[in-house]
N, C-alpha and C positions, 0 to 999 in steps of 0.2 A: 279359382283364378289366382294367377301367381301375383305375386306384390314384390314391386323392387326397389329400392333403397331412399332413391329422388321418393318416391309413393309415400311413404314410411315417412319420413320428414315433413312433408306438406299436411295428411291427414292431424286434424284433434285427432285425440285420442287420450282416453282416461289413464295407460302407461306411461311415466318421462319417456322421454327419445328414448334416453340413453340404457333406459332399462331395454326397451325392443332391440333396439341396436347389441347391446349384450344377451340378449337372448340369441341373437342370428350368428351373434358371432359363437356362440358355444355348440349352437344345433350343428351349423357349418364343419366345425372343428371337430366337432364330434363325427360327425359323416368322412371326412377326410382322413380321420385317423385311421377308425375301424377300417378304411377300405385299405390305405396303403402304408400303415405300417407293420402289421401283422407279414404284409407277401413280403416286406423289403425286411425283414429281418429273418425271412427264412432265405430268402437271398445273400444277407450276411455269413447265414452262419453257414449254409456251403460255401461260401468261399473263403472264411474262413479256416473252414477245416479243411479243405482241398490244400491250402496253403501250409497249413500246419503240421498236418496226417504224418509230415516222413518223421515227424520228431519220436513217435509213437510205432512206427517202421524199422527206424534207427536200431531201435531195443534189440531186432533181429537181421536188419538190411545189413547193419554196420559188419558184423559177423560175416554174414554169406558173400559180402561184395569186397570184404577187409581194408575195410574206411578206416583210419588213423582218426582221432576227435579234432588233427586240421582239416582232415580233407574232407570230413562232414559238415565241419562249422563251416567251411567254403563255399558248399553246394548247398548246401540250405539258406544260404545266403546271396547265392548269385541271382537268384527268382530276382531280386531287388534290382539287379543291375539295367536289364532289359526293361524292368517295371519303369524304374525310374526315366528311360529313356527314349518311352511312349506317350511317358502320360498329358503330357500338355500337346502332342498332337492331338490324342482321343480324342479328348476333351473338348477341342477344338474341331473336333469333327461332330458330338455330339449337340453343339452347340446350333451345327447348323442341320442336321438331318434329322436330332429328335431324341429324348431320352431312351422313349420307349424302342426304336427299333436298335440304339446303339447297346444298349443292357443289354438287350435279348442275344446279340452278336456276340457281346464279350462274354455273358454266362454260357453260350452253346460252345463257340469255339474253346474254350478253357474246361469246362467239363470232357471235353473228347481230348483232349492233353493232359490231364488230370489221370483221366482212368489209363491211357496209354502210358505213362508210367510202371506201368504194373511190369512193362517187357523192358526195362532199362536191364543190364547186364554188367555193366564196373564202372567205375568213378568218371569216365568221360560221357557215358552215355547218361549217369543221372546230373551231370553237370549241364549237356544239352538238352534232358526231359525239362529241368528247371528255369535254364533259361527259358524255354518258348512257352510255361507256364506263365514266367514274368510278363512274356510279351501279349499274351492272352487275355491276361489280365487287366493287364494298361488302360488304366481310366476309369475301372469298374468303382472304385472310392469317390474318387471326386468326381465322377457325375452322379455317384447317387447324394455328394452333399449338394449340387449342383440343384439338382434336383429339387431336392427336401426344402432350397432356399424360395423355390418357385412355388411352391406349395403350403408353407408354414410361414406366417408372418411370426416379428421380432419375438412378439408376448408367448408365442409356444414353440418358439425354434429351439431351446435348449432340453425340451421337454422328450420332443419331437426325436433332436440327435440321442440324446441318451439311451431312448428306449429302444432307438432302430440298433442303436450299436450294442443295446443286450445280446444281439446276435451273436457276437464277438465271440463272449464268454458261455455263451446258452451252447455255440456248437462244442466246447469242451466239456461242459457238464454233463452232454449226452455222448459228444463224439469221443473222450477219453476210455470209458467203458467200453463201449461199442467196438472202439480200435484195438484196445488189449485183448476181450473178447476173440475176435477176429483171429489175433496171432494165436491165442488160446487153440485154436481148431488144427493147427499143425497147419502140415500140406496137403493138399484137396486136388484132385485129378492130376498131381503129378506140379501143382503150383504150389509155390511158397505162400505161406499163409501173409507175409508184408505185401505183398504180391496183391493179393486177391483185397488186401487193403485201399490200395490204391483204387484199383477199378471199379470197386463196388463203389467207394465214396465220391468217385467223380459223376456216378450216374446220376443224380439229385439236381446236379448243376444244371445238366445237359434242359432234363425237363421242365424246371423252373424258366429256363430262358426261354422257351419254345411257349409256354403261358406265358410269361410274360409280356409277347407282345400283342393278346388283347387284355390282359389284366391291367398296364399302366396305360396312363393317359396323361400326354404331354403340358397339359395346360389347364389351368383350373376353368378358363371358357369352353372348351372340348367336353367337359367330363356331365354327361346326360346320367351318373349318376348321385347329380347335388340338380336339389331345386335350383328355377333362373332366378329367384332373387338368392338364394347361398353363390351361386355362381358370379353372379353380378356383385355382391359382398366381398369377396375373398379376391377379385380379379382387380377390384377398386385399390382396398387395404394395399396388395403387393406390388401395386405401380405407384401407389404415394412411396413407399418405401423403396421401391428402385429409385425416385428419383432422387431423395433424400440422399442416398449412398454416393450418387453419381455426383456429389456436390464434392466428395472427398476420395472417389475411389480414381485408379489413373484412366487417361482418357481412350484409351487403345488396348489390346490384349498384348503387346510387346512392350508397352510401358510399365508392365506389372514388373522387369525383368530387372528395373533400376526403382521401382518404387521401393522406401525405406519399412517402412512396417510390413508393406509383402515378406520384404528379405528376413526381418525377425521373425516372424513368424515360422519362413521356412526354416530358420536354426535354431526355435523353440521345438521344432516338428521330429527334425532330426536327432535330440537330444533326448525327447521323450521314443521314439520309436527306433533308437538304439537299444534302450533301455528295455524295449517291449519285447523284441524279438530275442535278445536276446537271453532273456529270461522263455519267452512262449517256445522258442524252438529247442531248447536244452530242459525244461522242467519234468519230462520223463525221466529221462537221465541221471539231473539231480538228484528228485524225490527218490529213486530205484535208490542210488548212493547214496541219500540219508538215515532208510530207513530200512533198507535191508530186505527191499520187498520183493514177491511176486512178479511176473511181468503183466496179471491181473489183476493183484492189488495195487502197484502201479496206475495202471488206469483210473480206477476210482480214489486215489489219493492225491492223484493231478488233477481233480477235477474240483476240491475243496476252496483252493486257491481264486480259482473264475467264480465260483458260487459267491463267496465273501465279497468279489470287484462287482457282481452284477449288483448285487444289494445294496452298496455302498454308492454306487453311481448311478442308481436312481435318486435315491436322497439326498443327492448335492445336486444331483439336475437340478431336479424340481427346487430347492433350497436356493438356488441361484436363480430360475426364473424368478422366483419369488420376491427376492431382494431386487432381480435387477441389478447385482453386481457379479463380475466374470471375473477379473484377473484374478482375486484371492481364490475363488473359487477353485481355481485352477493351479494355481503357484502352493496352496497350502497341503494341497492332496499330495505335490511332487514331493515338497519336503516329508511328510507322515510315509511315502512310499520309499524315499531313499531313508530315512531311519529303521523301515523292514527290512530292507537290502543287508545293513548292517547288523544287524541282528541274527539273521537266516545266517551269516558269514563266518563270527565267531564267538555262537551262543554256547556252540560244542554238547546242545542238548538236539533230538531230533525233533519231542516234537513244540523246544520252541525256536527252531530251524522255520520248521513247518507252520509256526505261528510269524515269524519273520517273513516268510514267502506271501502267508496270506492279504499278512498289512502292505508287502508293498505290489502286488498284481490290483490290491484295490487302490491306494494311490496312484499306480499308473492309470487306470481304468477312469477314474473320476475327472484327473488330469485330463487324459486324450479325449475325453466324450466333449465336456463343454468345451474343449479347447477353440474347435469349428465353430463355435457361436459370436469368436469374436472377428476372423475374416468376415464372414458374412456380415458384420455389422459395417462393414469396410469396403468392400469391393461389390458391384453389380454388374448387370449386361455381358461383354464379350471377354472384360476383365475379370470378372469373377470367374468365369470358366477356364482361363487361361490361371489366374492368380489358384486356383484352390490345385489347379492339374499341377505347376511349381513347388506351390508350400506341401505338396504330398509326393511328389518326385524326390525333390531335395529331402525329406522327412524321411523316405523311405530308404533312400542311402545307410540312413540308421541301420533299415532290416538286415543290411548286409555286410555293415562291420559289425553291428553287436553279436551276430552269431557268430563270425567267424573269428572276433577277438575273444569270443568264450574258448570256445574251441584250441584257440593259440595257446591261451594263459592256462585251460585245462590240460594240456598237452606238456608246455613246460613245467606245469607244477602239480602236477597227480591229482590238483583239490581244485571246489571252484570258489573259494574263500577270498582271494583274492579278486576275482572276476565281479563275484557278487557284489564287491566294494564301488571298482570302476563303476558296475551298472547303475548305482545307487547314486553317484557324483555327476553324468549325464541325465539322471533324472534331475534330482533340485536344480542343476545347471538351467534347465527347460523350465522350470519356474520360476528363477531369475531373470528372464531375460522378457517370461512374462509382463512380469510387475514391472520392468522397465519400460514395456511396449504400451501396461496400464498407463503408469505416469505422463508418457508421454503424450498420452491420449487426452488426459484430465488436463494437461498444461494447454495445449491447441483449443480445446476446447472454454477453456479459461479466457485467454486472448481473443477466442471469437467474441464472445459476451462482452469483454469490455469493449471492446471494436464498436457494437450494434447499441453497448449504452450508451 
């Protein structure tokens, strides 16, 4: 017979509440994890690497299609523009129709534009493959944070982001080799081996989306697999904390668009996810030009850099649940990642270039994971879905001038010495602007206190 929570509270019983009550909350959490964080970070890391892949394409596309390093840094960048130009409809669309059928929608459509890439033919047609990548894409971030907010309360939601965004890095650990590999093979029935890159790597997407609409479940009361009292636990927990949120979050999904911490957030977003791309979509490239490599060793020497940020960004997750403090968490990694930046730029050794790269893909990495723990602490309901689809729109803008001001400054000046500096200056930018959005957190909430003493 199942026991539910009111039950649990009334019975004597030889355990404190509190211990029973932390036993359900761990069984609980333990149930919810193993079920959906495992599928949502093999969902990351295709879509990550569908996103990623031309950088590693590049090594041979740039060649056969005679890209110039602006007209790559362009197109690898414009995925962003379309992105950013969807994403707070999705979002708003998945708000009202469901996580699970809107994922499945964005991972199939974007898998079949993915591998259709493979038939792009010169600069305007991989300009159109990417844009309608972007548009494909739209939403697929922030409703899966959207998501994870619905299903992970405060005490495991940084735990929770961290581990889902291992995907990140996990898809270059495996997809860097995989992809050089790939060009390694030549050309194959009369295709370009970048070619057959693309197609193969969007087929993962396709599938994943087509499971996943009976693999997720919309709502922690839907999900027949947690007991009714884990059910009735986890449904409690996350409606005390929506309503807490709603005391401070704006009162409408178009009021996020003049809310003040919304707006900083989106320009800590963008400062950090200039900085990302534009290191993730040029670090083949790089590493090839620092090291003198293979276009196979290549692959496994890009893959060093994600290894070091996955490791590093578990440890500060979890270290930040732990404490219960965010902004440092977050501001101190940007700063450790814009001091690799500096380093990789003008250490004039390769492999402490390559030791420069490592420190700051983990600063980014550490930065951006917990960064979403503190919207979520802020926004709920129809505003959060609107406010995370915003601060990842505006954020992703980043995607698309940090590649293509690589690309610029590589271009005017044969080296990316200088480039790697900028990247490194819009990082810590992104952890200043943190700690001011902290401060300003601790002051409001100061004046609440004295207000109620």
């Amino acid at each position: 017979m199942s026991i539910n929570l009111a039950e649990i509270r009334s019975e004597p019983a030889r355990i404190p509440i509190s211990t029973k009550e932390e036993q359900l909350r761990q069984r609980t959490m333990k149930k919810v994890s193993a079920h959906l964080i495992p599928f949502m970070i093999a969902m990351f890391c295709a879509n990550f690497l569908d996103r990623v892949n031309i950088s590693f394409a590049a090594l041979q596309m740039n060649h056969d299609l005679h890209l110039t390093p602006q007209i790559y840094g362009f197109a690898a960048g414009i995925l962003f523009v379309a992105y950013t130009g969807l994403e707070v409809p999705s979002n708003l669309i998945l708000q009202r129709v469901g996580a699970r059928i809107w994922l499945s929608r964005i991972m199939i459509t974007w898998g079949i534009i993915a591998a259709a890439n493979a038939f792009i033919f010169d600069k305007h047609s991989l300009y159109a493959g990417r844009l309608l990548l972007g548009a494909a894409e739209a939403g697929f971030f922030p409703g899966i944070m959207l998501y994870l907010v619905r299903w992970f309360p405060a005490r495991e939601r940084a735990a929770a982001i961290t581990i889902f965004m291992i995907g990140n890095p996990i898809a270059i650990i495996f997809g860097a080799p995989l992809s050089t590999t790939l060009l390694s093979f030549g050309n194959m029935l009369g295709f370009a081996a970048w070619r057959w890159l693309f197609f193969l790597e969007g087929l993962p997407s396709m599938v994943l989306g087509i499971l996943a609409i009976w693999w997720l479940t919309d709502r922690p009361e839907e999900a027949k697999w947690l007991a009714p009292d884990e059910r009735a636990w986890l449904a409690s927990i996350l409606r005390s904390e929506s309503k807490e949120r709603e005391c401070v979050s704006p009162a409408t999904a178009s009021a996020v668009f003049l809310h003040g911490p919304t707006l900083a957030f989106a320009a800590s977003k963008f400062c950090v996810l200039l900085s990302f791309y534009g290191i993730a979509l040029w670090l083949p490239q790089i590493v090839k030009s620092i090291g003198h490599l293979t276009t196979l060793q290549t692959g496994f020497v890009s893959a060093i850099p994600y290894l070091c940020a996955a490791v590093g960004s578990i440890y500060v997750g979890r270290r930040s649940d732990r404490t219960g403090e965010r902004p440092r968490h977050i501001a101190f990694p940007a700063f450790f990642g814009a001091a690799g930046f500096i380093l990789a730029a003008y250490s004039g050794n390769a492999f402490l270039a390559m030791a420069g790269l490592c420190i700051a893909a983990t600063g980014i990495w550490c930065s951006n994971t917990i960064f979403w723990t503190m919207p979520a602490a802020t926004l709920s309901g129809a505003s959060a879905a609107a406010g995370f689809a915003l601060i990842n729109s505006v954020g992703n803008l980043g995607g698309f001038f940090g590649p293509y001001m690589t690309g610029w400054v590589r271009g005017a000046t044969g080296n990316y010495a200088l480039t790697l500096v900028f990247l490194g200056g819009f990082l810590a930018l992104s952890g200043v602007i943190v700690l001011m959005i902290g401060r300003s957190n601790r002051r409001k909430n100061d004046l609440t206190a004295l207000r109620q003493a």
